[in-house]
C-alpha positions in Angstrom: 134.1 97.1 116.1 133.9 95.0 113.1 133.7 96.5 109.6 133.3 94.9 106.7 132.8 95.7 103.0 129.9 95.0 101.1 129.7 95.5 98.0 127.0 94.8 95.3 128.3 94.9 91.2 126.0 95.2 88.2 128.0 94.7 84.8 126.1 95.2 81.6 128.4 95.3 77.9 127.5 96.4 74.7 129.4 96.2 71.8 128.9 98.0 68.7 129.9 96.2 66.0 129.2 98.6 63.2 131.1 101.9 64.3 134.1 102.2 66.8 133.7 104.4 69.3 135.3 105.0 73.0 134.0 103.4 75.4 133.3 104.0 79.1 132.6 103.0 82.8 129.3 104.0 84.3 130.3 104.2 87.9 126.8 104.5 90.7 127.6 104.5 94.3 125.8 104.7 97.1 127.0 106.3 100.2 126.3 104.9 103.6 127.1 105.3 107.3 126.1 102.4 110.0 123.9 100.9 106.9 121.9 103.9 106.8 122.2 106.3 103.3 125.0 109.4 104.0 124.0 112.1 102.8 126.4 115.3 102.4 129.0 113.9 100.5 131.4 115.6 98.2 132.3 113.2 95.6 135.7 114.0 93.2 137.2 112.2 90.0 141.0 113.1 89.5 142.9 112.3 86.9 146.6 112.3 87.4 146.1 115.6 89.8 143.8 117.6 88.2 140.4 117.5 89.5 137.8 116.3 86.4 134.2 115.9 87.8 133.0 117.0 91.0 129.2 116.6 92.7 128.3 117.8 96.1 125.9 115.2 97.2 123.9 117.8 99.6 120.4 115.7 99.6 121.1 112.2 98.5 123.6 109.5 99.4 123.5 107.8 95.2 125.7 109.6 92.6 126.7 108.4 88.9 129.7 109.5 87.0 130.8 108.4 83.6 134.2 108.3 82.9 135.8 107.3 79.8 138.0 103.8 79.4 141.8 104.1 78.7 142.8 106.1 81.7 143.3 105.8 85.7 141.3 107.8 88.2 141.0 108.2 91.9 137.6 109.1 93.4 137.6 111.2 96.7 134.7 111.4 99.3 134.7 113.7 101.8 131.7 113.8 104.9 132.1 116.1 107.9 131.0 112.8 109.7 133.5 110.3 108.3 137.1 109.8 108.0 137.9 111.4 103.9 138.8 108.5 101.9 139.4 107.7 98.0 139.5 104.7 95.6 141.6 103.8 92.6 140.1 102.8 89.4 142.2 101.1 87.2 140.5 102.0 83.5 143.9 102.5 81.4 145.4 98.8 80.8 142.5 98.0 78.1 143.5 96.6 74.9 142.9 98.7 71.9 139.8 95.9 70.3 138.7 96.2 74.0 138.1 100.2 73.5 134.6 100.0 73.0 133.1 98.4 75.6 130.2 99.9 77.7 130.6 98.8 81.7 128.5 99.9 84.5 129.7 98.9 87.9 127.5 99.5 91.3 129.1 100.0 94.3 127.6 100.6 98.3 130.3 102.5 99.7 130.6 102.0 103.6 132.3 105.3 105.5 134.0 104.8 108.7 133.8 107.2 111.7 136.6 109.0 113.0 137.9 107.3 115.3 141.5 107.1 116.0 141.2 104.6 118.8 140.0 102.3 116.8 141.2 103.2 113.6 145.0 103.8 112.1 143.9 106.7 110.4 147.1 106.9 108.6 145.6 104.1 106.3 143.5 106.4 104.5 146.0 108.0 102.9 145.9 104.9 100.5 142.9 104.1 98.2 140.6 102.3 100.8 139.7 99.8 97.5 140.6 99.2 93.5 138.9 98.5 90.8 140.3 96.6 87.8 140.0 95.2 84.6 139.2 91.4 85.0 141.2 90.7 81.5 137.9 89.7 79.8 134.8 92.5 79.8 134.7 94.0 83.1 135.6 95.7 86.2 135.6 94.7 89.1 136.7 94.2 93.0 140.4 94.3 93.3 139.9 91.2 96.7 143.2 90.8 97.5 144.2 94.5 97.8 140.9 95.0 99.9 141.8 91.8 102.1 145.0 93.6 103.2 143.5 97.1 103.3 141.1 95.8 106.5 143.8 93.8 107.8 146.0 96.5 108.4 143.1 99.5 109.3 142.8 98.6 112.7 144.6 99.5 115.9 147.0 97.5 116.8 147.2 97.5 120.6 150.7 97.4 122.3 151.0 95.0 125.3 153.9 94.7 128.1 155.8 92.2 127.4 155.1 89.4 130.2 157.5 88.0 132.2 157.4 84.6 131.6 156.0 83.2 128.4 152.2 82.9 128.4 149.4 80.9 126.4 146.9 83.4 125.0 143.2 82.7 125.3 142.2 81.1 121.6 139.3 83.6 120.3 135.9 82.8 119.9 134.3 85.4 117.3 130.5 84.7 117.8 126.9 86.2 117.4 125.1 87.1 120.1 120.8 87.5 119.8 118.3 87.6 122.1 115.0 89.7 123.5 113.5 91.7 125.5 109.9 92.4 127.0 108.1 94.3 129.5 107.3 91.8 132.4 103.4 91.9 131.9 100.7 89.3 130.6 101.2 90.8 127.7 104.9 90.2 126.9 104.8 93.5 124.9 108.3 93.8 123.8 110.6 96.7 124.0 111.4 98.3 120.7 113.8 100.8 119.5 116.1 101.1 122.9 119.3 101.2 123.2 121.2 98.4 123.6 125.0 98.2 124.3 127.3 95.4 124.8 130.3 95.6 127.8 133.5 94.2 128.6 134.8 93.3 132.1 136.8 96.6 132.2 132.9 99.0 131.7 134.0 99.5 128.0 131.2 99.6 125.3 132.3 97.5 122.5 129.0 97.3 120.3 125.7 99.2 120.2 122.1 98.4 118.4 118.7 98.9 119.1 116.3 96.6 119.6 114.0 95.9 117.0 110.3 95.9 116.1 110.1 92.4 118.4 112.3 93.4 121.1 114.9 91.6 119.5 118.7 92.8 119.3 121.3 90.5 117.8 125.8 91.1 118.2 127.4 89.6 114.9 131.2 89.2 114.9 131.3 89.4 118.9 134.7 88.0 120.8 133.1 86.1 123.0 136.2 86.1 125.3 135.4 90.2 125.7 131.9 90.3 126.3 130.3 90.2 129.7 127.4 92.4 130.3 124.4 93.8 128.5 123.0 96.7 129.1 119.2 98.2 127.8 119.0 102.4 127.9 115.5 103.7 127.5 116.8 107.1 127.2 114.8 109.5 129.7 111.5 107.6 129.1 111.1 106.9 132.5 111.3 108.8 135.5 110.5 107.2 139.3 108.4 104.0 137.8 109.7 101.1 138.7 109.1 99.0 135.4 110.4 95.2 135.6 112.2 94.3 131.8 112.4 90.6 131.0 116.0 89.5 128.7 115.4 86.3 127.4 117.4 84.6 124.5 115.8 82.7 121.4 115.0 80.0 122.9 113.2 81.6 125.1 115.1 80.9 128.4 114.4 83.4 131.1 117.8 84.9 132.0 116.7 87.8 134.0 114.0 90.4 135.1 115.3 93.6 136.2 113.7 96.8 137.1 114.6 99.7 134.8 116.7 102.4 137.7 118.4 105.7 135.9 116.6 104.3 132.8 119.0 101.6 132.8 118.7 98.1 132.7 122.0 95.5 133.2 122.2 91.6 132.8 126.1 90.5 133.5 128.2 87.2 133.9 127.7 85.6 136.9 128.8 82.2 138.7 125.0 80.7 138.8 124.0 82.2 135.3 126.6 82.9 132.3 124.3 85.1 130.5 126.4 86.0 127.1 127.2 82.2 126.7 123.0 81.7 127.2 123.0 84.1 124.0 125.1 83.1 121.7 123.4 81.8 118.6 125.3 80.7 115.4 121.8 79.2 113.7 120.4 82.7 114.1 118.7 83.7 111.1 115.6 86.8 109.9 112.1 86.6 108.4 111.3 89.2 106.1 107.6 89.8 105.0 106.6 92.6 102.6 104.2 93.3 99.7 104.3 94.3 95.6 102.1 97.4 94.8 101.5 98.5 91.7 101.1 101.7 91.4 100.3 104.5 88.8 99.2 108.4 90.3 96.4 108.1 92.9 95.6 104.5 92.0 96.5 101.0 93.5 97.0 97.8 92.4 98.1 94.5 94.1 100.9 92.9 92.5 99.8 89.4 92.8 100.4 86.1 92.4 103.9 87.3 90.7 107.4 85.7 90.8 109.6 87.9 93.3 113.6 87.1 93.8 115.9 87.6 96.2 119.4 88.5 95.5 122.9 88.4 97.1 125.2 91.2 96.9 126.7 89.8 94.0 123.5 89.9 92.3 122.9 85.9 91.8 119.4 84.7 92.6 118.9 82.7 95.6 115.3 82.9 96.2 112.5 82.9 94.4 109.0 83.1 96.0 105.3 84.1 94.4 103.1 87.6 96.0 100.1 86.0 96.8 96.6 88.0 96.0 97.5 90.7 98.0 100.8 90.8 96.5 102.3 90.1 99.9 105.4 87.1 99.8 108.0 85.8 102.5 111.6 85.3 102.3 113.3 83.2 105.6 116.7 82.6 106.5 118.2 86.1 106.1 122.0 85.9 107.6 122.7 88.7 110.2 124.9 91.4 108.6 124.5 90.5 104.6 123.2 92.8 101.9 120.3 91.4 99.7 118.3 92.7 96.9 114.6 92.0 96.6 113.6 92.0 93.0 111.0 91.1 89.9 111.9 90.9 86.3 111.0 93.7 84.4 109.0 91.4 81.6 106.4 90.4 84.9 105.9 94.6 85.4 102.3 95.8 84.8 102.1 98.2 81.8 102.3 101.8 82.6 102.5 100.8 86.5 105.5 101.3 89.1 106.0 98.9 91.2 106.7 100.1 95.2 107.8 97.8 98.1 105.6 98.2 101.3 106.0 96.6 104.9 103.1 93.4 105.4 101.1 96.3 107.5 101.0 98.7 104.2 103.7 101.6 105.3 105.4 102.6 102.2 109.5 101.6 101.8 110.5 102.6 98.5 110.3 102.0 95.1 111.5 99.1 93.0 113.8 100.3 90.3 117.1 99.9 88.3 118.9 101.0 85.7 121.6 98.6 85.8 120.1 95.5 84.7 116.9 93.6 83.3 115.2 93.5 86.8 113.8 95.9 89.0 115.5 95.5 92.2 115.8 97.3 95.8 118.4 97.0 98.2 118.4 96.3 101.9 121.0 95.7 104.6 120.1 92.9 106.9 121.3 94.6 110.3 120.0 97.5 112.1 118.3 99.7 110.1 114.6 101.3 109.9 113.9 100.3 106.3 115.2 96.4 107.7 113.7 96.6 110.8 110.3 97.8 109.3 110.0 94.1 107.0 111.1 91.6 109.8 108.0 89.5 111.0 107.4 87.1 113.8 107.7 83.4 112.5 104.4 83.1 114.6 102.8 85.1 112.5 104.0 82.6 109.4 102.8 79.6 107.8 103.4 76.7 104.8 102.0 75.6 101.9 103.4 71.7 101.9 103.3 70.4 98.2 104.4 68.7 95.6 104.4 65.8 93.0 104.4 62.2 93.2 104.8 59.2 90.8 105.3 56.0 90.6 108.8 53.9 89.1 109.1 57.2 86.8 108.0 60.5 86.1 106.1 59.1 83.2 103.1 57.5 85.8 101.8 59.9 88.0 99.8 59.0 90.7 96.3 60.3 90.5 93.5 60.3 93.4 95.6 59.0 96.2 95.1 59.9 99.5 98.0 61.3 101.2 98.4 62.1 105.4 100.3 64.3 107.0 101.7 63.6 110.2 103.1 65.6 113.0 106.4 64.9 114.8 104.3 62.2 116.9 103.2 60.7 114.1 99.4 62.0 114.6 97.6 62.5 111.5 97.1 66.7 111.2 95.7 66.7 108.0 94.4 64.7 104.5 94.4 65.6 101.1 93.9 63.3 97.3 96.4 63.6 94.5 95.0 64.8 91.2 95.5 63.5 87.9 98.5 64.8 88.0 99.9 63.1 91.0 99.8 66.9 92.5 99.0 67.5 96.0 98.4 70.5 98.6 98.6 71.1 102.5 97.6 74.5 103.7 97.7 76.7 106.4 100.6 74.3 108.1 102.3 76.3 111.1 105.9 77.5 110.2 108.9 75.4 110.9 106.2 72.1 111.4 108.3 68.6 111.5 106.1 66.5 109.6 106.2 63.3 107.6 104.2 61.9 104.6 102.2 58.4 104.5 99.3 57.4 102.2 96.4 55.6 102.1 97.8 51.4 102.2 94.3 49.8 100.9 95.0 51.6 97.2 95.9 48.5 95.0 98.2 50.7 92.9 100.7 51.0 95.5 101.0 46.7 95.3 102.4 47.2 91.2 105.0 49.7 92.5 108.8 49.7 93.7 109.7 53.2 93.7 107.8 56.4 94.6 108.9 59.9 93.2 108.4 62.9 95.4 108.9 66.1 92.7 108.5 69.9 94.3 105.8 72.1 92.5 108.9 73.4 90.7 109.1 69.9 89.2 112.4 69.4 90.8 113.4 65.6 92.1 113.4 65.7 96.1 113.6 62.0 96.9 113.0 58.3 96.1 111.2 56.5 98.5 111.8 52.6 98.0 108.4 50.5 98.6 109.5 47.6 101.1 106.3 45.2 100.3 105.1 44.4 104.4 105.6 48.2 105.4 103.5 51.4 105.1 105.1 53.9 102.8 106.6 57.1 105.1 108.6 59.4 104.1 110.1 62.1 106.7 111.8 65.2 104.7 115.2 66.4 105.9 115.2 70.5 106.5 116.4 71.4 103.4 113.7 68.9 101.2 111.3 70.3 103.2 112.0 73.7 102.5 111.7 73.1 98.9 108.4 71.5 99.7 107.0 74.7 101.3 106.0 77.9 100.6 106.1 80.4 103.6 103.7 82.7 103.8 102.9 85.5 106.4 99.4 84.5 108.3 96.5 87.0 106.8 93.2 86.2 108.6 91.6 87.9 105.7 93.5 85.3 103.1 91.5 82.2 103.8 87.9 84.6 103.4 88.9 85.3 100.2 86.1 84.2 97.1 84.5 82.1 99.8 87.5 79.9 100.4 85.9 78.7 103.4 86.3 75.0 104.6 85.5 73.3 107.8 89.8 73.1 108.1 90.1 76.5 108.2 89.4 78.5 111.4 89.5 82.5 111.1 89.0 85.0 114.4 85.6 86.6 114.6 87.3 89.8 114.9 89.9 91.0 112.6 92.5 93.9 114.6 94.4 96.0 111.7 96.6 98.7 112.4 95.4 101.2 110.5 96.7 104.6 111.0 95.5 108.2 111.8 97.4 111.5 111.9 97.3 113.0 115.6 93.5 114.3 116.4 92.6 113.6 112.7 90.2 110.8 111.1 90.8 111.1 107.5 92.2 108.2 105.7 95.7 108.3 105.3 97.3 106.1 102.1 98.8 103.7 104.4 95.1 102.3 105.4 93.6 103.0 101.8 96.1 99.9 101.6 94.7 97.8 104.2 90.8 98.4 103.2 91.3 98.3 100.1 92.1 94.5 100.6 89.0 94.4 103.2 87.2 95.8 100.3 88.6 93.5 97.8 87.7 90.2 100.0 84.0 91.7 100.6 83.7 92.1 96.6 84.8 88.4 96.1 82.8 86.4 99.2 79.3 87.5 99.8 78.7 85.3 102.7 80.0 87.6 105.0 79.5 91.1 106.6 81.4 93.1 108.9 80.9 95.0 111.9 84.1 98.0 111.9 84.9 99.6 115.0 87.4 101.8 116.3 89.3 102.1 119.5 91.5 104.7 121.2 93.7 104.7 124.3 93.3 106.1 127.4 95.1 109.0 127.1 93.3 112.2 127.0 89.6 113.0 127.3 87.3 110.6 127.4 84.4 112.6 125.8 86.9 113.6 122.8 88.3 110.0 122.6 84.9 108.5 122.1 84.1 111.2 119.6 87.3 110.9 117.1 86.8 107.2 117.3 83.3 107.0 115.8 84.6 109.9 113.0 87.3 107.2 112.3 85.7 104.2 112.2 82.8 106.1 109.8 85.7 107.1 107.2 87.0 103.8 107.4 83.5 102.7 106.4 82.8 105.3 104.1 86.0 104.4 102.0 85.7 100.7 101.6 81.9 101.7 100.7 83.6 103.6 97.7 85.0 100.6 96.5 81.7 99.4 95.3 80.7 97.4 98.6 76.9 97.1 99.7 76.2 99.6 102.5 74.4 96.8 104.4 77.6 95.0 104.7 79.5 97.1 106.9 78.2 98.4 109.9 80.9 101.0 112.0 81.0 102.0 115.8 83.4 103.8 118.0 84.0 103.0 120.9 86.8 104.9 122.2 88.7 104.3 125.3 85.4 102.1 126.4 87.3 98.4 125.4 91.1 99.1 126.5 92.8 95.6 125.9 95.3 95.8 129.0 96.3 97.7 132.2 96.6 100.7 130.4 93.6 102.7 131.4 92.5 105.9 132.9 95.1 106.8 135.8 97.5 103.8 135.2 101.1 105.1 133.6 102.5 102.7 131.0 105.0 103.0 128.4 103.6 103.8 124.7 104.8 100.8 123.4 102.0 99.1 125.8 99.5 102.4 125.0 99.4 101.8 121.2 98.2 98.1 121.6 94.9 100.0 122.2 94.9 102.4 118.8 93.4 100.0 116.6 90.2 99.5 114.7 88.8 96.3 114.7 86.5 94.2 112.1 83.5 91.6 113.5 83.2 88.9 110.5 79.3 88.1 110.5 79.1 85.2 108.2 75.4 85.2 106.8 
C-alpha cells in the first residue's frame, strides 16, 4: 500500500526591532489516520532526554506547542492504533541576530498502521521526518531525509534466486476509477460499500468505499498486480438476488453481476480485461460547496465573494466567486492531494463566522486560521466523509462563457457586436451583443461544452480591423485572432483558454428565478425536488433545511411572479395511515418557516402526500435497498408562475 506524506506549512515572521527578545517556533499538527483526524494521541517534546511538554490528545487530533529557538527537540506520538513514531526539529543552529524571530510551522501528520508485513518497523526507531532551518527565516521540510525515510520503510520482499537469468516485467504504477449502480431504470448508484482491489494470488492490496455517486477510484495501483475487483455490501442483503452494474468513466458496461454472500466480483478475463478498461490517468473531482455566514441563531449567504483554493504548500491556484447563495465550484481536483479552500479575512462580514456547508446545506466545518491572513479549511482529496460529502456530479454543473474583446489593441473595445456561439457541429446554441465595453456573457452553457466563437460578418467595423483581442473577465490576454479579409472570424478555444473563459457553476433550478431573471432562454422544471431533512418520526425543521428555505424564501422575496405549491413525500415503508399523516405535518412546517421569512401566505400552498406518489419500484410489498428507498423522502416545490 502506497503512503505518502503530505504536508501543508504556514510561516509567518515578526521581528521586533525595538527590544531583543528570544524567539520561538509555534509548532500545530494535526494527527490523522487513512485521511481521517486520529484522535487519542499522546504528543511529547524532549529535549536532549528529558521530557519538556506533554499533551494527551484524548478528544482532538490538532495540538500546538511553543518551543523556544536555539535548541533541538524530538516530538513523540504514540496511538494504540499506529505504529509510535517521532520527528527531529532542528531549532539550535540559528545565528545569534537571527534569535528573535517568531515562526509558526503547520504540519498534517499521517500515522501508519502496524503492520509488519508491509512495514520494516525497525525504521521507526529513527525520526520518521526533520525540520530545519532554511538559512534565511524559516523552518521547514527536511525533503531529502524524508525521500530516503519512505524509500527504505517498506518491506523488502526476498525472492529465490532463478535459475537462469530472467527479464522482469517493467511496472506500470497507475490509477484505477470507475462506478457502480444498481441495475434498474434508475441507475441509482451504490454508495458507501466496500470496495477492494485483488491480485491473481486472492490477496487484497487496496480498499475504499464507494462514494456519494457510486464512484471508487485506486491511485498509485501496479497495474501488473491487479486483477479483480470485488464490491462487499456487508450483511445488507440476505436471499435477494440484486443485479450490480461496474462500469468505468466512460461509461462502458463491463459487467452486471448479482450480489451472492453479499459479494460482488468483476476479474480479468480473455474476452474482457476489466482493470485495463479502468484505468484512467485524466481522472480528476468536482467539488461544490457553499459560504455561510453566520453569527448565533442567524444566517447569512456569503455571496458573490472571492473564494481560493490552495495547495498543500499554501499557494493559490484557484480563485472562483459564491454566487447569491454563496454556493461556488472548484474542478479538476487530483486524486490523493491536500487542498485548502479559503477567503481572505479583509472579504469577512463584520462580527460574522464564516462555515463551509455541502451544496445540499449539511454543515462541514468552520473556516478558520490562526496561521495566516486568510481563513482557510483543509480537505484531503481521497476517501473521506468530509471529501466525499462536497463531490458533485459534473451533470449537475454548468458555465458562464465570457469575456472581453477588442479590436488592434486594448485601447478600442468593441461595443454592440453580436457574438454566436457554436457547438462542436458548428450549430449556433446561443447569441449575445457586446457592451460598450466590448464585454460579453453566455449563460447556463452545459459543463465541459466544446464550443467556438463567430460574430455577426455584416458589422462594418470588423472591415477597419486586422486583429481581434479576446481578454478573460479577469482582463487577462487569451488569444489574438488575425482577421483574414474573405473569411468569417472563428475562433475555437483550446481547453485550457477555455477554462479561463468559464465560470463553473453547480446547476440551482432556483438560480435562474432569482429577481425575476426569467428569459425565454432559460427553461426551469415545474417542480423543484430538495432534500430537505427530518429527524426519524419528527417534522420540525432541522438547521440543515432552515438552509435550503431560507434560499426558497429569499427567491420568493425577490420575484413576485411566482408561487409555489410545497409538498411532501414519504417512502413506503411503514404505515400508510402514519406516513400520510407525518408528511402533511412536514410539509406545513416547511411552509410555516419560509412564511416567517416575511413571504405572503397566498404564495405557498403545502400538501402531503405520503407514500401516495412513490417515484420507483419501491412500494408497499416490494424489498429494495435504502439507497433506492430514500429517492422517495423528499419534499417537492410546484413553481406557479402568475
Amino acid at each position: 500500500m502506497a503512503h505518502t506524506f503530505r504536508f501543508i506549512v504556514f510561516f509567518f515572521l515578526l521581528v521586533n526591532g525595538l527590544f531583543a527578545q528570544q524567539g520561538n517556533l509555534i509548532f500545530i499538527g494535526h494527527n490523522t489516520y487513512n485521511n481521517e483526524p486520529l484522535i487519542g494521541t499522546t504528543v511529547q517534546v524532549y529535549e536532549d532526554s528529558k521530557v519538556i511538554q506533554m499533551q494527551n490528545l484524548a478528544a482532538t487530533a490538532d495540538f500546538k506547542l511553543t518551543l523556544p529557538l536555539g535548541k533541538k527537540y524530538k516530538v513523540s506520538f504514540d496511538n494504540a492504533k499506529t505504529q509510535k513514531m517521532f520527528l527531529e526539529i532542528a531549532a539550535d543552529n540559528i545565528p545569534d541576530d537571527k534569535g528573535n524571530l517568531k515562526m509558526t510551522y503547520e504540519l498534517t501528520i499521517p500515522f501508519f498502521p502496524k503492520d509488519a508485513t508491509t512495514f520494516d518497523v525497525a525504521q521507526f526507531e529513527k525520526p520518521f521526518h526533520k525540520i530545519i532551518y532554511d538559512g534565511k527565516k524559516r523552518m521547514v521540510d527536511d525533503t531529502v531525509y524524508m525521500k530516503g525515510f519512505l524509500e527504505n520503510i517498506y518491506v523488502k520482499r526476498k525472492e529465490s534466486a532463478p535459475a537462469v537469468v530472467k527479464t522482469e516485467t517493467s511496472v506500470k504504477w497507475i490509477n484505477l476509477a470507475g462506478k457502480f449502480t444498481y441495475d434498474n431504470p434508475d441507475k441509482t448508484p451504490v454508495t458507501g460499500k466496500k470496495v477492494s482491489l485483488i491480485n491473481s494470488t486472492g490477496k487484497v492490496i487496496k480498499t475504499i468505499s464507494t462514494n456519494k455517486f457510486g464512484t471508487f477510484i485506486f491511485t498509485g495501483v501496479n497495474l501488473n498486480d491487479a486483477d479483480k475487483i470485488e464490491l462487499d455490501f456487508n450483511k445488507e442483503f440476505t436471499t435477494q438476488n440484486v443485479p450490480v452494474k461496474l462500469s468505468n468513466m466512460q461509461n462502458d458496461n463491463l459487467g452486471v453481476i448479482s450480489v451472492s454472500n453479499n459479494k460482488t466480483l468483476w476479474q480479468n478475463t480473455k474476452e474482457l480485461r476489466v482493470i485495463d478498461k479502468l484505468v484512467d490517468t485524466r481522472f480528476t473531482y468536482k467539488i461544490a460547496a457553499k459560504l455561510i455566514a453566520e453569527s448565533g441563531n442567524k444566517y447569512e449567504f456569503y455571496s458573490n465573494k472571492t473564494v481560493l483554493l490552495l495547495n498543500d504548500k499554501n499557494t493559490v491556484v484557484k480563485r472562483g466567486k459564491t454566487n447569491v447563495f454563496g454556493s461556488f465550484v472548484f474542478t479538476d481536483i487530483k486524486p490523493g492531494s491536500t487542498y485548502l479552500i479559503g477567503i481572505e479575512k479583509s472579504e469577512q462580514i463584520p462580527d460574522k463566522k464564516v462555515n463551509l456547508y455541502t451544496n445540499t446545506d449539511e454543515f462541514v466545518a468552520s473556516v478558520d486560521s490562526s496561521a495566516t491572513t486568510r481563513l482557510v479549511r483543509r480537505f484531503s482529496a481521497e476517501n473521506n466523509s468530509v471529501f466525499n460529502s462536497l463531490l458533485i456530479d459534473e451533470r449537475n454543473l454548468k458555465m458562464n462563457v465570457g469575456g472581453k474583446i477588442y479590436a488592434n489593441d486594448v485601447n478600442g473595445p468593441i461595443g454592440d457586436l453580436k457574438i454566436l456561439l457554436l457547438n462542436d457541429k458548428m450549430e449556433v446554441i446561443d447569441t449575445t451583443t457586446s457592451d460598450n465595453f466590448g464585454s460579453f456573457m453566455f449563460k447556463y452553457v452545459p459543463f465541459n461544452s466544446q464550443y467556438s466563437l463567430t460574430v455577426d460578418e455584416k458589422n462594418q467595423v470588423l472591415e477597419a480591423i486586422n486583429n481581434i483581442l479576446v481578454y478573460s473577465s479577469e482582463d487577462e490576454l487569451i488569444k489574438i485572432v488575425s482577421l483574414v479579409k474573405g473569411r468569417r472570424f472563428s475562433y475555437k478555444p483550446l481547453n485550457s483558454e477555455q477554462s479561463k473563459m468559464s465560470d463553473v457553476y453547480a446547476e440551482d433550478p432556483w438560480l435562474p428565478l432569482f429577481q425575476g431573471k426569467m428569459s425565454s432562454k432559460v427553461s426551469f422544471p415545474e417542480i423543484i425536488i430538495e432534500s430537505i431533512l427530518f429527524e426519524s418520526d419528527k417534522f420540525n425543521i432541522l438547521p440543515s433545511a432552515q438552509l435550503t428555505l431560507d434560499k426558497i424564501a429569499l427567491v420568493l422575496n425577490s420575484n413576485d411572479k411566482i408561487k409555489i405549491e410545497l409538498s411532501a413525500h414519504t417512502d413506503s415503508q411503514g404505515i400508510d395511515s402514519y406516513n400520510q399523516t407525518l408528511s402533511e405535518q412536514r410539509a406545513k412546517s416547511a411552509s410555516d418557516y419560509i412564511l416567517s421569512k416575511g413571504v405572503n401566505a397566498s404564495r405557498v400552498i403545502s400538501k402531503g402526500y405520503g407514500e401516495t406518489k412513490i417515484l420507483n419500484r419501491c412500494k408497499n410489498n416490494v424489498w429494495c435497498p435504502d439507497d433506492e428507498h430514500k429517492i422517495n423522502r423528499r419534499i417537492e416545490f410546484k413553481v406557479i408562475v402568475k
